[in-house]
N, C-alpha and C positions, 0 to 999 in steps of 0.2 A: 240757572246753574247753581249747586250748593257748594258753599266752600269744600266740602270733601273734591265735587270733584275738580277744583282749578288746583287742588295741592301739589306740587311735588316731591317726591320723597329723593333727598338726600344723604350718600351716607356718611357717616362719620369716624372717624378711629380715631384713636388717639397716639399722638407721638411718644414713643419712648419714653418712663420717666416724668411724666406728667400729668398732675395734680387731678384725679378722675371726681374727685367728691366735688369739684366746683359743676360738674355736669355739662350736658351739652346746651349749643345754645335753644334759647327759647324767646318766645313773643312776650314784652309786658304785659299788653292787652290783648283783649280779641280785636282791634281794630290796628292793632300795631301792623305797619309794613314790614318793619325789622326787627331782624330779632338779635339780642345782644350777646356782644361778644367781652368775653372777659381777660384778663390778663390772670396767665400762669405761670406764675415765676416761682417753682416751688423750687430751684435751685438759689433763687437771689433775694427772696423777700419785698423789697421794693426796689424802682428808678426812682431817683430823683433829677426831674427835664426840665432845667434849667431854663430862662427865656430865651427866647431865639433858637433850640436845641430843639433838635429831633430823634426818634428812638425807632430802630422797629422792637415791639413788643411782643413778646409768643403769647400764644393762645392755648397750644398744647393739643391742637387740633389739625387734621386731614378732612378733609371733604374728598366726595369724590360727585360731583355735578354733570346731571343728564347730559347729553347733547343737544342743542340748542338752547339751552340755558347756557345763563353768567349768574356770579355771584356780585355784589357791588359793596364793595366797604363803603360806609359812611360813618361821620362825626354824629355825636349826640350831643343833640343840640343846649343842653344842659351843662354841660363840660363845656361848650364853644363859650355859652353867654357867660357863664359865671367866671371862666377860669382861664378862657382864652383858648384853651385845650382843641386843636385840631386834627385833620389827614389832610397834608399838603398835596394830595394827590388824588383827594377825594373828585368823583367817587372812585375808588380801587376797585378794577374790576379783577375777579381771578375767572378765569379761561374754564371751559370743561374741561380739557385736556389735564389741566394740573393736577398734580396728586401729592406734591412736597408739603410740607407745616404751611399752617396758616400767619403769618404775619402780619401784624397791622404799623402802619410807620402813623407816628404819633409825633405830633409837632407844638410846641408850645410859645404860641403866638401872644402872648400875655406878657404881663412884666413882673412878674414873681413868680419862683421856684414852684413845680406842681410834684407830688409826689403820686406815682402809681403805686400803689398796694397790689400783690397778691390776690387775686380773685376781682378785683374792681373791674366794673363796668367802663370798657375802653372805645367800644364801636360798635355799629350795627351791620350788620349781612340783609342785604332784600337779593331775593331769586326772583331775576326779569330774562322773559326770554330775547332770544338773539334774532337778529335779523340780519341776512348776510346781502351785501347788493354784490351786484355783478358791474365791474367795470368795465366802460368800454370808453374809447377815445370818438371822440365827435363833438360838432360844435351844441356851446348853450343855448339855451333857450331867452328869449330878454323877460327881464319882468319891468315893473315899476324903478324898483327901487338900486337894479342895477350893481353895480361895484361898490354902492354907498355899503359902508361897514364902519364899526367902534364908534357910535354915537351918531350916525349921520339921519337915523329916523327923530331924532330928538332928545333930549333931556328927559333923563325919568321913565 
């Protein structure tokens, strides 16, 4: 299979008012999963997020996502190690369904002040499809390992 064809095409508009020369999002690399999402604060210039503080941060973006697709926010890992910088929520998923602005909550898990700029690279988006189960009520099945959960297979 070539990547053209596992692609899916998602659309994008832009919200009211919001900053279009930073573009839409894109892949670092050709091997990137995600592709980054930037902060458009053309009404505020920067956040300044505090330790411990959290933000959602606009993007300046609409998607609109197939069905049977999700979109998944996630942190960049770069922002996590160096600056503390997270998504308390990660991975964020947005629904196909949705069609409002794209938001990213952004959390500063570090212990000095981070400053978001204008156009900075705040998160990534990876498109994974969905998989829906069917619930139904009835008894489990046993395994090994049973009810054992939170550390009960071991350390590490």
């Amino acid at each position: 299979m070539t990547r053209e064809e596992t692609q899916v095409a998602i659309a994008v508009d832009w919200v009211e008012g919001a900053d279009r020369s930073l573009g839409l999002p894109v892949y670092a690399t050709p091997g990137a999963a995600g592709a980054d999402l930037r902060a458009n604060l053309v009404d505020r210039g920067e956040i300044v997020l505090a330790p411990g503080a959290r933000v959602l941060v606009p993007t300046g973006l609409r998607i609109a996502i197939p069905e049977g697709y999700e979109v998944q926010v996630r942190p960049r890992s770069g922002l996590a190690l160096k600056h503390g910088i997270t998504l308390p929520n990660a991975p964020g998923t947005i629904d196909s369904d949705y069609r409002g602005p794209l938001g990213v909550i952004v959390m500063n898990a570090g212990d000095a002040e981070f400053v978001i700029a204008h156009g900075d690279r705040i998160a990534q988006m990876v498109v994974a499809p969905v998989v829906r189960a069917v619930f139904r009520e009835g008894p489990l099945d046993d395994t090994a390992r049973g009810a054992g959960g939170f550390g009960s297979t071991g350390r590490g």
